[in-house]
N, C-alpha and C positions, 0 to 999 in steps of 0.2 A: 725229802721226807713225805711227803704228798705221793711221791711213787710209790710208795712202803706203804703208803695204806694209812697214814695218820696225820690229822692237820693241826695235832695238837704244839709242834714245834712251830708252826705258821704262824699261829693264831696268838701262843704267848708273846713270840716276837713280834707281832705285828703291833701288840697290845702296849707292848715294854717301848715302841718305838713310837707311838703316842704320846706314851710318857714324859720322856727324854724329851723328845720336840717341844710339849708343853711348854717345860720346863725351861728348857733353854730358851726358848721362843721369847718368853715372857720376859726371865731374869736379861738375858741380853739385852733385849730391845729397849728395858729398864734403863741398864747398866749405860748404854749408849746412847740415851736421852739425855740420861744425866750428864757425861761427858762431857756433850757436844749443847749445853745448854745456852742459848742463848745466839748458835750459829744462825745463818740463812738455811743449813740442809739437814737441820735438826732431826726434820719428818723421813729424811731418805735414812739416816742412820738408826731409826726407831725403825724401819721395813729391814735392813740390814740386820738387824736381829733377830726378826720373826722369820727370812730366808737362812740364819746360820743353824734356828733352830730343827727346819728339817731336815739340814744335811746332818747335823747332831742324831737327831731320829734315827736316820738310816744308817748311820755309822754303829749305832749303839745295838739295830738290829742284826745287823749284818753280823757285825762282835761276837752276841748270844749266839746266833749262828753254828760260827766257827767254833766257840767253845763247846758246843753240844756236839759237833761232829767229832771235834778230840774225844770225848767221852766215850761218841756210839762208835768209834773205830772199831775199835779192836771186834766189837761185836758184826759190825760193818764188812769184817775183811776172813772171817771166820764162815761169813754167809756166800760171800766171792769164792772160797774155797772147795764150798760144800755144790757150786753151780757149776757143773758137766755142761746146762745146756750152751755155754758161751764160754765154754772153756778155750774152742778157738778160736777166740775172734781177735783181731790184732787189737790193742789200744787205739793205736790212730784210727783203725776203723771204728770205731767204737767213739772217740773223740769227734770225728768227721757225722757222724750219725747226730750227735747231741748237737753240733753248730747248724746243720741243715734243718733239724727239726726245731731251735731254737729261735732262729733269723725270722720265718715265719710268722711266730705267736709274737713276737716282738715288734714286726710291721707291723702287723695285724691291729694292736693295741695302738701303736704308735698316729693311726691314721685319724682317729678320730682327736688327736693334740693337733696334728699338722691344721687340720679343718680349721681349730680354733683361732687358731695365729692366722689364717690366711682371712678368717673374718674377721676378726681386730685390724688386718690391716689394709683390706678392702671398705668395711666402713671408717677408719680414721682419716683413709686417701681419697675417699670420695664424698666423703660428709664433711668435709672442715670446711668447704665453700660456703656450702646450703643452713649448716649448724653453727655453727663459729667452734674453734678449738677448745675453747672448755667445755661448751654444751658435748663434743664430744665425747671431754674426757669424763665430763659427769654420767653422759649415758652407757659406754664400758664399765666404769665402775662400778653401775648398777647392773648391770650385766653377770659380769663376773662375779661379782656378790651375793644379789637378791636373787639370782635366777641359777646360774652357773652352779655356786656353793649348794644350795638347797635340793636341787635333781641331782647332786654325784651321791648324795647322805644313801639313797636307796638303789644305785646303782652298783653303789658298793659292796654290797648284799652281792648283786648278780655274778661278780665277776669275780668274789670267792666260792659261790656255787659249782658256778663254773671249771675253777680249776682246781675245786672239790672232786667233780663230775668227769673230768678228764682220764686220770687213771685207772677209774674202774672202766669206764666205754671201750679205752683201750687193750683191757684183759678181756671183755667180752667178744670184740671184734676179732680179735689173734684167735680167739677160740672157736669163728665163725658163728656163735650165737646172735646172727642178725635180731631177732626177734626179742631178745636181751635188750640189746641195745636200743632199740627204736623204744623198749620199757623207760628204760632208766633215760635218755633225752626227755618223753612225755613226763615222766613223773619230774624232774628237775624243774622243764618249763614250768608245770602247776603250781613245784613251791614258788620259783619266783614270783608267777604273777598273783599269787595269795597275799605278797609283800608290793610288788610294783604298781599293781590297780589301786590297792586302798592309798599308798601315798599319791600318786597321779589325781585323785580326789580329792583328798586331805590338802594336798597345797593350793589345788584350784581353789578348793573353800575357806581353808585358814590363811593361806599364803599373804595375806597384809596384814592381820597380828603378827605372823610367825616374824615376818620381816621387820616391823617396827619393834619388835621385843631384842630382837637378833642384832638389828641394822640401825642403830641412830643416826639422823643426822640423813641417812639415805631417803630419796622419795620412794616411798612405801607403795602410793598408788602406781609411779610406773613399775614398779617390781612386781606390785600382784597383777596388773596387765599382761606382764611378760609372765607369768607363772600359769593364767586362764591360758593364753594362748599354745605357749609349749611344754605344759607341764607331761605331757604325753608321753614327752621324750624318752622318761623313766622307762613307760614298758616298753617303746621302741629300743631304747639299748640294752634293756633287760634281754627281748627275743633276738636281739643282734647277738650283742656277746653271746647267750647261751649256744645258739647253731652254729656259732663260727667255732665256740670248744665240742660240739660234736661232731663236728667236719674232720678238723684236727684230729680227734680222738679214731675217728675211721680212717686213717692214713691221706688224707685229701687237706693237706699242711699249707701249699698255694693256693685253696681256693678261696679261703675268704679275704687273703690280701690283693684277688685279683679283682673283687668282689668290695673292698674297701677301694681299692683303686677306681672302680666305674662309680661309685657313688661320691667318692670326691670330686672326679670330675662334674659330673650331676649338681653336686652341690655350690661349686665356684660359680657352675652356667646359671643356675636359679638365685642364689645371693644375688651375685653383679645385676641382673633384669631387675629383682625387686628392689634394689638399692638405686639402680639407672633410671628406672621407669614407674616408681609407686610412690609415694609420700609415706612409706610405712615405717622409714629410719630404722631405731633399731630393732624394733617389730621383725623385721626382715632376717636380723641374723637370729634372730630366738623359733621364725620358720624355718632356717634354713638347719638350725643346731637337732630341729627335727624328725625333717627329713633325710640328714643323712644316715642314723640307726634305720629309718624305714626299707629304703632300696638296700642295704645289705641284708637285712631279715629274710627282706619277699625273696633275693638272689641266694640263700643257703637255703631256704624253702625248697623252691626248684631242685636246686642240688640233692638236697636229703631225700626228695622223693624219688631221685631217678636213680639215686646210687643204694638207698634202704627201703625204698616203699615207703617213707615216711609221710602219715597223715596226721594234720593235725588236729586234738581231741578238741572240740568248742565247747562243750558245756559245763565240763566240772572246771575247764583251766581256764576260760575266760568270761561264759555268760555268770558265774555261779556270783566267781567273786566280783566281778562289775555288779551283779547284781544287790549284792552285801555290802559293797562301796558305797552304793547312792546311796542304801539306808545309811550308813555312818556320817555321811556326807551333809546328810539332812538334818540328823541328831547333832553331830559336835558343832553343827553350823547355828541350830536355835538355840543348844545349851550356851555356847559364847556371849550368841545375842545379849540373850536373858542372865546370864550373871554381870557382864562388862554393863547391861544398863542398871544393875543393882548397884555395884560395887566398884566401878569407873577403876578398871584395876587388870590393864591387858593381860598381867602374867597371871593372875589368878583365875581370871576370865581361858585362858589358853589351857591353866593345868585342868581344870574341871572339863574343858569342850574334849582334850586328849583322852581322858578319862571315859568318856561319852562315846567316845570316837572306837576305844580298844574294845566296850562293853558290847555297843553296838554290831561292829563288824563281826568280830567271832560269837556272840551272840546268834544273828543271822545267818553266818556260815553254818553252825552247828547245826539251827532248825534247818536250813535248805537240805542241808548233806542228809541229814536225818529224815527227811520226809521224802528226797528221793534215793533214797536206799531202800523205805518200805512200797515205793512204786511197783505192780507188776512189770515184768520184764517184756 
């Protein structure tokens, strides 16, 4: 659907499969507390339900799917007809084409999960000595919760940008409009980091209400530790993912999973030293979750530039908004202060600094863009 030009079947389905998950998340997990009430693994069959309910999710997506393509057939096969340009092309060639080009964007995505598991299971096998195994399992926990959950919220932003941004690169490049294309990657990158910079800020500065409001029970100060430290990440996988779907998009399909590959490695050598040799626990893997969007970015950088001229624009796509961030940054940070010491009241205290926070930023965006647009040239 995304090839055709429209992301509005993605985007219901993606919505409808939220849904579902919810739902079944919750009612199971319910359903199977009650049960098993009173067992020893009470708590595993209560996660048993919150894992049935996203396979529900994706079932229910998938479903809509299928039923929308029954619908758009006919319409679908009437457009196959009316197409001379691939009139000869065999099926299986045609089949063979969509597996080669798919395998790729599928690594490609897949690399930055392998990372995670190889960090969970580098700090679980090397810190249970130094930590003891709960302390372990309490610092993953917060990990994957306080820090993990909170930076995928706006990266997931990027990576329907992204393969928003793919099909059209694609018609431009078949068409040789280089100069097209190096537009439409520049303009992409901008919206992302319009969106990646102010959260990258926003968590650094809220990120321990966010987390005690979100996260009970969890320790709060090490989550907003680990949030100052790598909340970066955000625009590091923002400008990852975005160049690795322009790569893609220019027929160069192996090169960010070659490119994913040298940064994994990169990234196992830097964990293990800072895990072997630092006292930074799991400080180390929240640098390490970092750095590896970083080395693929700078490596489809190079790429872009030798295979399109690609340069990148600095001041409306990263000083403007970094610069609109720290105002927001400054504002939702004093508005928090100052209501949570009125009113001893973190969620009320959060909705008002958020408030401060949206006012601010596109406030400040507005004036910048507006005062350098009546700049002389």
């Amino acid at each position: 659907y995304q090839g055709q030009g429209t992301m509005l079947p993605t985007a219901v389905s993606q919505l409808f499969e939220q849904i579902v998950n919810a739902v079944v998340s919750i009612l199971a997990g319910y359903l199977l507390v009650q049960a098993y009430r009173g067992t020893a693994g009470v708590s595993a069959y209560g996660a048993a339900g919150g894992t049935l309910g996203t396979a529900a999710g994706a079932a229910a997506a998938l479903l809509f799917l299928g039923c929308l393509y029954l619908i758009y057939r006919p319409v679908l096969m009437r457009m196959v007809q009316r197409d001379h340009a691939s009139g000869d092309l065999d099926s299986q060639d045609v089949y063979k084409s969509i597996l080669l080009t798919m395998i790729p964007i599928i690594l490609g995505q897949t690399f930055y999960q392998i990372s995670a598991v190889l960090d969970d299971m580098m700090f679980s096998n090397m810190m249970v000595g130094a930590l003891g195994a709960e302390k372990v399992k309490t610092d993953l926990g917060n990990f994957n919760s306080s820090y993990s959950l909170l930076i995928s919220i706006p990266q997931g932003v990027a990576s329907a940008m992204s393969a928003s941004m793919l099909p059209s690169i694609v018609a431009s490049f078949t068409q040789g409009r280089r100069r097209e294309v190096r537009k439409k990657i520049r303009r992409t990158i901008r919206l992302n980091m319009m969106i990646a910079i102010p959260s990258f800020i926003g968590l650094v500065v809220l990120g321990k209400p966010i987390i005690r409001l979100l996260f009970a029970g969890y320790d709060s100060d090490q989550g907003a530790m680990m949030l100052r430290i790598g909340a970066a990440a955000v625009v590091l996988y923002t400008l990852a993912t975005v160049t690795s779907s322009a790569l893609q998009g220019i027929d160069r399909m192996r090169i960010p999973v070659i490119h994913s590959c040298i940064s994994l490695a990169v990234h196992i050598v830097l964990v293990f030293v800072l895990l072997r040799f630092t006292d930074l626990g799991i400080y180390a893997i929240v640098i390490g979750n970092a750095s590896f969007p970083a080395l693929i970015f700078v490596l489809n950088l190079v790429t872009l530039g030798r295979e399109l001229r690609y340069k990148t624009e600095f001041l409306h796509t990263f000083l403007v908004p970094f610069a609109c961030a720290l105002i927001m940054g400054a504002a939702s940070g004093l508005v928090y202060s100052g209501i949570y010491a009125l009113v001893m009241n973190n969620a009320a205290a959060l909705a008002c600094a958020f408030i401060a926070a949206a006012a601010s930023y596109f406030g400040s965006l507005a004036a910048i863009e507006a005062w350098l647009a009546r700049r002389p040239a």
